[in-house]
Structures are given as structure tokens and as C-alpha cells.
N, C-alpha and C positions, 0 to 999 in steps of 0.2 A: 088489620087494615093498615097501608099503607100511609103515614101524615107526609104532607108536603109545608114547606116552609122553611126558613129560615133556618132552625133548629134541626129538623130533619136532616138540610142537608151538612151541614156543619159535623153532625150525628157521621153520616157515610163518609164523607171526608175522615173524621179522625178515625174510624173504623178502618177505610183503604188503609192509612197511611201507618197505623199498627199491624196489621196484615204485613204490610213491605217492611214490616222491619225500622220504621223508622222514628222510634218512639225513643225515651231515654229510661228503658226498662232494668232494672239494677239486676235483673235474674236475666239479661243477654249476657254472654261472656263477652271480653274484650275479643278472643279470637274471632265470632261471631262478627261483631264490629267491623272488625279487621276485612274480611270476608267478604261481607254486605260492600264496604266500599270499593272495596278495590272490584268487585265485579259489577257496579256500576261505573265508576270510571272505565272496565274496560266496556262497555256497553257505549258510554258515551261516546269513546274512542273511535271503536266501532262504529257509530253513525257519523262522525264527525270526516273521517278517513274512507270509508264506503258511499258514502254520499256525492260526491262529484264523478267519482268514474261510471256512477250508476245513473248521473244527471245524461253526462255525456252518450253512453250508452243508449239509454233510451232517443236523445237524441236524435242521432245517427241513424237507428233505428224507425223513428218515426220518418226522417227524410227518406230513405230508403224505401219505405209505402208509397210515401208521395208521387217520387221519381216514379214508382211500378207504374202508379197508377196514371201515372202523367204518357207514359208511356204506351202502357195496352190502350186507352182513349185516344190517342193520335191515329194506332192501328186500327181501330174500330173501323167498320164501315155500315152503312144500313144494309140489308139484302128484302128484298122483295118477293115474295114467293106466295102462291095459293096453294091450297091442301084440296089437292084431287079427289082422292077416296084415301080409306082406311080401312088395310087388312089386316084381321082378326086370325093370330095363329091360336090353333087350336091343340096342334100337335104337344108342344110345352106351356107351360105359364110366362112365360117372356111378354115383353110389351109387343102392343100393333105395333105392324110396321104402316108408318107412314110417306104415302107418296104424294112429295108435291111438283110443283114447277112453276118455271121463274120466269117471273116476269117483263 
């Protein structure tokens, strides 16, 4: 069974942060060390350096919806129209064809 509290979570906390490597365990090698750092350094790098072209990015990209949509709603118009009857092909499995007319 799961405990929650205080201790528990202190408990998962130093368990994560043994798991990453980030304990001062005398049986890590130094190149280990070595290692572990510098691949978080380039990770943070990485976010540090990827993170604004990907702000931008998305962005642009969200304006660009915008614009569509600002755009196909200008073209919109309503159409008016009643649904006459409805023929049933029988021949294939295709949808009825529907005939209406405008009002």
C-alpha cells in the first residue's frame, strides 16, 4: 500500500534523483560524472537554444489559422434550399442522392 505524506514524498524524491544519477555515490566513476554532466548541459543547451525559434514558430503558425479562418468566414454565405425527395440507389452501396431546390 501506497503511504502518502511527508516522508513518502521526500522517500520518491531521493529515489528520482538516485535513479538520474545524481547522488554522490563513491562506486560512479569520475568519467560517469563527466558524462552525466555534460549531457545535461547539452540538454539544457538544447532547450535554452530551441526554445524561441519554436516560440516563434508556433506563432506564426497560430496567426496563419487565424488569417484562414478570418478569411473562409468573410467568404461564407448562408444558402437556402428544401430537400425535395430522396433517391435511394440500389444499384451500389453509395449514398442517396439528394435533390433539393432553392429558395
Amino acid at each position: 500500500m501506497r503511504r502518502f505524506g511527508p516522508g513518502s514524498v521526500r522517500t520518491r524524491a531521493d529515489r528520482l534523483r538516485r535513479r538520474c544519477g545524481f547522488d554522490r555515490n563513491d562506486l560512479r566513476r569520475d568519467v560517469g560524472r563527466r558524462q552525466h554532466r555534460t549531457a545535461l548541459l547539452l540538454a539544457a543547451l538544447y532547450v535554452a537554444v530551441a526554445a524561441p525559434p519554436d516560440a516563434g514558430a508556433a506563432d506564426r503558425t497560430f496567426d496563419d489559422g487565424v488569417r484562414a479562418e478570418r478569411q473562409e468566414a468573410a467568404a461564407r454565405h448562408q444558402a437556402l434550399a428544401t430537400i425535395d425527395r430522396v433517391e435511394a440507389r440500389s444499384s451500389d452501396h453509395s449514398r442517396p442522392r439528394v435533390l433539393a431546390s432553392a429558395l
